[in-house]
Z-matrix of the N, CA and C atoms (Angstrom, degrees):
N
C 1 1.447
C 2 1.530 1 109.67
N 3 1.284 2 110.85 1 134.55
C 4 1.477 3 120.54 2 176.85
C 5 1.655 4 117.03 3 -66.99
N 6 1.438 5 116.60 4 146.74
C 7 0.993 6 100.59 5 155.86
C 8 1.737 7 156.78 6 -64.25
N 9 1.364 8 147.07 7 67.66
C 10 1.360 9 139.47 8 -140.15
C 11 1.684 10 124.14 9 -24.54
N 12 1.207 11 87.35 10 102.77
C 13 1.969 12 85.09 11 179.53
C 14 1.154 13 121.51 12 -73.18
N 15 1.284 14 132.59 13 145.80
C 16 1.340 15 154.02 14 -147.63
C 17 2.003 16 103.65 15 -83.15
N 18 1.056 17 120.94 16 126.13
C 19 1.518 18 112.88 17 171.86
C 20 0.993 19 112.29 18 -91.60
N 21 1.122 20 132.87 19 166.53
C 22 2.199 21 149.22 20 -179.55
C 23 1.407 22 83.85 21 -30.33
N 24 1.204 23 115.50 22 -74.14
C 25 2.077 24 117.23 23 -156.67
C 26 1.452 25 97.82 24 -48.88
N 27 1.440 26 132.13 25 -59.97
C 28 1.035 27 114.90 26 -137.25
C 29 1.447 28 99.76 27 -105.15
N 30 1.304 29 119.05 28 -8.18
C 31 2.109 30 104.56 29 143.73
C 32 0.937 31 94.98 30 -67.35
N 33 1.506 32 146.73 31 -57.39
C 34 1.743 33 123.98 32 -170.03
C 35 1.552 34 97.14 33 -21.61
N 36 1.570 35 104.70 34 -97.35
C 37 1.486 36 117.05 35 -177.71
C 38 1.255 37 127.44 36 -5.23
N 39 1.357 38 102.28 37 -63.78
C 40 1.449 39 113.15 38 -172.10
C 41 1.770 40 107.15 39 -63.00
N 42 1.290 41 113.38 40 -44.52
C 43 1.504 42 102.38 41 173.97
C 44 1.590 43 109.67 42 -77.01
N 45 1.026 44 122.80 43 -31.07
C 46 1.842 45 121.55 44 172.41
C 47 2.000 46 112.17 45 -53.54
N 48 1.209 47 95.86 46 -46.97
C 49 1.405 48 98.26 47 -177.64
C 50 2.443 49 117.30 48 -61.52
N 51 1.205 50 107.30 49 -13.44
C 52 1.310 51 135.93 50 -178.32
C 53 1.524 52 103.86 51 -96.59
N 54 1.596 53 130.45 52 -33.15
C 55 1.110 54 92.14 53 141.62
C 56 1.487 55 161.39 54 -6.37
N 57 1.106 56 128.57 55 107.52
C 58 1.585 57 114.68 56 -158.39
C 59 1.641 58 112.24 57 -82.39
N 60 0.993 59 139.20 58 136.44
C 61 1.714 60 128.10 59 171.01
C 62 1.447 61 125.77 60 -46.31
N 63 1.162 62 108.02 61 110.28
C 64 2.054 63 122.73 62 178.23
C 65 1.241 64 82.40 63 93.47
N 66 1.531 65 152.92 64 36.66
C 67 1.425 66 138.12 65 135.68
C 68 1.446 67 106.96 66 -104.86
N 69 1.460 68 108.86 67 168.53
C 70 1.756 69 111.61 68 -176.27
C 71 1.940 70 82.69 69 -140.19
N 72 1.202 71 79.46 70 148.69
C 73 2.103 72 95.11 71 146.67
C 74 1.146 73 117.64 72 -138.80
N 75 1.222 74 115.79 73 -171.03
C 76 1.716 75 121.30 74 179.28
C 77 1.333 76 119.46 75 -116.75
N 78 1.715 77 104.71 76 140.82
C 79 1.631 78 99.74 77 158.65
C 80 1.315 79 116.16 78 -8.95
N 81 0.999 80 140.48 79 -101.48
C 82 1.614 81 166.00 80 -142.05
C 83 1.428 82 100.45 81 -77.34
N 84 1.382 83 113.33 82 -10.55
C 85 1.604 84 105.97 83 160.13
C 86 1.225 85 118.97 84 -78.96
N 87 1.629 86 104.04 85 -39.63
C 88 1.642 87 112.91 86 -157.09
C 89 1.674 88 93.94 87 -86.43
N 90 1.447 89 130.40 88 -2.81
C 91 1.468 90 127.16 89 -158.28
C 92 1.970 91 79.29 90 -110.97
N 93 0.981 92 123.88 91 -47.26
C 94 1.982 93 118.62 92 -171.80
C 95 1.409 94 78.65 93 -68.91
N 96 1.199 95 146.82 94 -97.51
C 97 1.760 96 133.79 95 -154.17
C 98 0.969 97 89.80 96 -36.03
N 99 1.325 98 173.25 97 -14.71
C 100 1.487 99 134.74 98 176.04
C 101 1.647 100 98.22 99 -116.01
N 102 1.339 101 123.90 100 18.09
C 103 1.296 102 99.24 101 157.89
C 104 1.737 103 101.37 102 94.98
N 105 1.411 104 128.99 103 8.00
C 106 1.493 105 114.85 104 179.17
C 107 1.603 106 94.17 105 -153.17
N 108 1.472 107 98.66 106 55.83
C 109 1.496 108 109.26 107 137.67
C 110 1.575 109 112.97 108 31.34
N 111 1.426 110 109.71 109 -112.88
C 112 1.386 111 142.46 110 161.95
C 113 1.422 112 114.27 111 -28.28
N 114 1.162 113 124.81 112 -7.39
C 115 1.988 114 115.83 113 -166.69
C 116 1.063 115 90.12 114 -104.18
N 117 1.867 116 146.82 115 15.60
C 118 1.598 117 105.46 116 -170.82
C 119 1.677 118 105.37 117 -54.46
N 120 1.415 119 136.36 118 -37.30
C 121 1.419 120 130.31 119 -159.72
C 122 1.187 121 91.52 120 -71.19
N 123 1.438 122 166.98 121 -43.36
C 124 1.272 123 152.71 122 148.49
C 125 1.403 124 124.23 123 -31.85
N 126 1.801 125 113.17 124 -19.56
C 127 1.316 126 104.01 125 178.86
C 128 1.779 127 105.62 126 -92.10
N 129 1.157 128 102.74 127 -15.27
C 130 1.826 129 128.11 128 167.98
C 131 1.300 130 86.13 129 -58.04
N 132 1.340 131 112.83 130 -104.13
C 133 1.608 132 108.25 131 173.51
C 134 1.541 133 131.65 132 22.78
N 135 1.635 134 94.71 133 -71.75
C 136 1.474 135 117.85 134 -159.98
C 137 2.156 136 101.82 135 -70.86
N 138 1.674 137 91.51 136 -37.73
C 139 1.321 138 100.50 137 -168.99
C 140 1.083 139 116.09 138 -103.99
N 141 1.452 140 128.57 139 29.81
C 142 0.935 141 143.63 140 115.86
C 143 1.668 142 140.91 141 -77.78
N 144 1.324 143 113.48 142 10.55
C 145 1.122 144 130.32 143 174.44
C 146 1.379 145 121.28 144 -125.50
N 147 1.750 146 101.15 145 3.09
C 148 1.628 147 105.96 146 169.30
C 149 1.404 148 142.63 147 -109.58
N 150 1.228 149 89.66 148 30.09
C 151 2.206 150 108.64 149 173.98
C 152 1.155 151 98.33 150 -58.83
N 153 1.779 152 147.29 151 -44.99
C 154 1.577 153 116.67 152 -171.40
C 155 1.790 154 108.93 153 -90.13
N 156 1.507 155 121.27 154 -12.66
C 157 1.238 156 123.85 155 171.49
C 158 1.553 157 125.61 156 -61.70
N 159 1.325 158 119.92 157 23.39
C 160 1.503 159 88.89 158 -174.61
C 161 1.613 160 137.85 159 75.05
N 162 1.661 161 120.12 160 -11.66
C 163 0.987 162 93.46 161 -143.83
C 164 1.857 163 79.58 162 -120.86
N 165 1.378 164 113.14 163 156.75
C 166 1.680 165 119.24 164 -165.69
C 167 1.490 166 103.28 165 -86.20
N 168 0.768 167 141.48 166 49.98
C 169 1.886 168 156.79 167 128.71
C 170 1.216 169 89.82 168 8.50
N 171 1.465 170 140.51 169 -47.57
C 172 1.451 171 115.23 170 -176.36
C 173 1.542 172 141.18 171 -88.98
N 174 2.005 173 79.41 172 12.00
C 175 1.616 174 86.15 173 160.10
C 176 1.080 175 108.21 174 -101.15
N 177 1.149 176 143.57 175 21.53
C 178 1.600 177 132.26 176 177.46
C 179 1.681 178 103.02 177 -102.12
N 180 1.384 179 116.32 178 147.71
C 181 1.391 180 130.19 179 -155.24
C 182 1.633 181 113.95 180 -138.91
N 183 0.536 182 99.14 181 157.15
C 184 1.807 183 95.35 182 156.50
C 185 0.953 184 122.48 183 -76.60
N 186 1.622 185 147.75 184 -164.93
C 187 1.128 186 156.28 185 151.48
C 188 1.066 187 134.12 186 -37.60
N 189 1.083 188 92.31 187 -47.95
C 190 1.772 189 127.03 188 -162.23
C 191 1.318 190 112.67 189 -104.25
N 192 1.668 191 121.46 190 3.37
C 193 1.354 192 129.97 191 -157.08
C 194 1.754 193 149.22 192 53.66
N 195 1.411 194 80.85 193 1.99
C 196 1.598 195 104.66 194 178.73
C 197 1.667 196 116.02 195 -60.73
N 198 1.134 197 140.08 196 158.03
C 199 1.527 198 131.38 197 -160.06
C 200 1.538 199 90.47 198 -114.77
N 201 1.282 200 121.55 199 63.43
C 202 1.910 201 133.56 200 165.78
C 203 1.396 202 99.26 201 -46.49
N 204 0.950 203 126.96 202 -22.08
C 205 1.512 204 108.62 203 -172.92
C 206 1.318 205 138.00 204 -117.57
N 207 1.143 206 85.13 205 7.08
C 208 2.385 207 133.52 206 -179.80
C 209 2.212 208 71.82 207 -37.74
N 210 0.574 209 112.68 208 -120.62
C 211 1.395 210 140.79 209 176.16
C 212 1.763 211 105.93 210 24.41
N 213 1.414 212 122.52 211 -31.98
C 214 1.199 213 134.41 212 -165.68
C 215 1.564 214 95.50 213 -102.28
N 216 1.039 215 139.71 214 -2.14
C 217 1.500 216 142.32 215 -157.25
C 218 2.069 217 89.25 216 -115.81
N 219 1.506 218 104.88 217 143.19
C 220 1.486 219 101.93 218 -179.33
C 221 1.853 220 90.19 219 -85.54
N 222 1.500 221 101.50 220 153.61
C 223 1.125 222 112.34 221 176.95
C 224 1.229 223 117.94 222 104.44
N 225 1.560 224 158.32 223 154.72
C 226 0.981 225 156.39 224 172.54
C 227 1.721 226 107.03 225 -57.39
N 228 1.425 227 118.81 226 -55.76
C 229 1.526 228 130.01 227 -142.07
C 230 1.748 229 90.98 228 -154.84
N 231 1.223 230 102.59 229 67.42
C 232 1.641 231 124.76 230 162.45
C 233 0.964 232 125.92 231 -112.42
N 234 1.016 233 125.66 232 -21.98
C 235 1.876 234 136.19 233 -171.72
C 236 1.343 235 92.67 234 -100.59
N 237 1.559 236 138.61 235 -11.24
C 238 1.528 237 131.60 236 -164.47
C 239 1.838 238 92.80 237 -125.86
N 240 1.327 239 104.42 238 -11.37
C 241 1.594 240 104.42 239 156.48
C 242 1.215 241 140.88 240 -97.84
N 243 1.217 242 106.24 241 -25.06
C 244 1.649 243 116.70 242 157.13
C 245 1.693 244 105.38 243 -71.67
N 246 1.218 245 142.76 244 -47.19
C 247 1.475 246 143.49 245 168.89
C 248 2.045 247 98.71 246 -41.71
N 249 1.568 248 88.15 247 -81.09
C 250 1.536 249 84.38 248 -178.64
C 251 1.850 250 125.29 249 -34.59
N 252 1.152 251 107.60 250 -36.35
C 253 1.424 252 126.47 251 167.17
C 254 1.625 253 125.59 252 -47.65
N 255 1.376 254 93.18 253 -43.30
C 256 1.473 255 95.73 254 178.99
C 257 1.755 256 111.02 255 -95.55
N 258 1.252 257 113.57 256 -2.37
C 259 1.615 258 130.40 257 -179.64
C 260 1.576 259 120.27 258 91.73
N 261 1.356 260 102.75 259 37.55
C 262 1.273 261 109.19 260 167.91
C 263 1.958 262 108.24 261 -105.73
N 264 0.958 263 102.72 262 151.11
C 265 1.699 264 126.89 263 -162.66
C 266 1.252 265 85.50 264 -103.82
N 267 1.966 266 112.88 265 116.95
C 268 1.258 267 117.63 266 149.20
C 269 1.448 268 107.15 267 -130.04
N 270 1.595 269 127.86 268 131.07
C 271 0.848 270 156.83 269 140.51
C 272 1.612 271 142.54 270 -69.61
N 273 1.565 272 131.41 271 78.48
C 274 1.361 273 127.75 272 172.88
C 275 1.556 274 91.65 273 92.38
N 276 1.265 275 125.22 274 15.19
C 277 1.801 276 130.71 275 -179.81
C 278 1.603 277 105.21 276 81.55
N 279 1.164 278 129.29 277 30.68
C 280 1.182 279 143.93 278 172.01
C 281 1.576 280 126.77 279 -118.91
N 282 1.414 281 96.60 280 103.06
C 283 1.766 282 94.30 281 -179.96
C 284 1.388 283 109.90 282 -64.66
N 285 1.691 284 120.78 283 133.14
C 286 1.338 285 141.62 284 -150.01
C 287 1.863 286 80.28 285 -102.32
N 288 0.950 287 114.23 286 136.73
C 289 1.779 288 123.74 287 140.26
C 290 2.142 289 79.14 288 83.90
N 291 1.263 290 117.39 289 36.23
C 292 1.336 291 103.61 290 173.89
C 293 1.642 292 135.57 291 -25.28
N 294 1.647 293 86.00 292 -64.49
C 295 1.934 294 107.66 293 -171.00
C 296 1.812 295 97.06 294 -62.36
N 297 1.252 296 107.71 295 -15.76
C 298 1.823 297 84.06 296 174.74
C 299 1.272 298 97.27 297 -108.90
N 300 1.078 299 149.78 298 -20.24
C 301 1.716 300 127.15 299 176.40
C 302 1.760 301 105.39 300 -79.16
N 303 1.349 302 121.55 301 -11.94
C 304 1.401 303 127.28 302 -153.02
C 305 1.868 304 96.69 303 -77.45
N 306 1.401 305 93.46 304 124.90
C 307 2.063 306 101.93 305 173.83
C 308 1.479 307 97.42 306 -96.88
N 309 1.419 308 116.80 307 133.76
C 310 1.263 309 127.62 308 170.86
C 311 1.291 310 110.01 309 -106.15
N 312 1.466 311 119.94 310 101.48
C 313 2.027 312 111.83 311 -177.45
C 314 1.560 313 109.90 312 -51.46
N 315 1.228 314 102.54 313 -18.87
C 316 1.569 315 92.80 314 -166.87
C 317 1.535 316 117.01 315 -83.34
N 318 1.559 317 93.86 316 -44.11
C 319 2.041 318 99.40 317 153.17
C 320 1.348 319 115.46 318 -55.04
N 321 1.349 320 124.49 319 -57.10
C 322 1.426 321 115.86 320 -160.43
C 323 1.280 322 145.96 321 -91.12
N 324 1.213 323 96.87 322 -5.91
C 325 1.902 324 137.74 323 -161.31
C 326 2.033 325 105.72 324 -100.49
């Protein structure tokens, strides 16, 4: 018997969960570490479908650091409280001081 190979979502996951605490990355980071460029909105996708997995969805960001995904989190201002929580600075849904909290899988992994 083979081993079960992993689909798009659940390498998402698996690299989302490696995230480090009070760091964020982006869609389009976590979609170039795996090799498909072009999918960050598939990695949106993915992390939006992972509230019973375990996996910290509220470090993932946009590009630009904006909190795109505030909306999928219960609560109005949950995804900017778990961030604030770990000591990241958000402002107006904008991570403050980005390029130094920002994890790059491709540097760090």
């Amino acid at each position: 018997m083979q081993p079960k190979t992993l689909n798009f979502f659940d390498k998402v996951y698996e690299v989302a969960k490696l995230i480090p605490y009070g760091r964020v990355t982006s869609y389009g980071a976590i979609a170039t570490y795996l090799g498909a460029a072009r999918s960050a909105r598939m990695v949106g996708y993915a992390m939006n479908g992972s509230v019973s997995k375990d996996v910290p969805a509220h470090r993932v960001v946009n590009r630009k650091g904006l909190l795109t995904g505030k909306q999928h989190f219960e609560g109005t201002n949950l995804m900017q409280q778990l961030l604030e929580s770990e000591g990241v600075t958000v402002i107006d849904n904008q991570i403050q001081d980005f390029k130094k909290v920002f994890w790059n899988p491709l540097k760090e992994l």
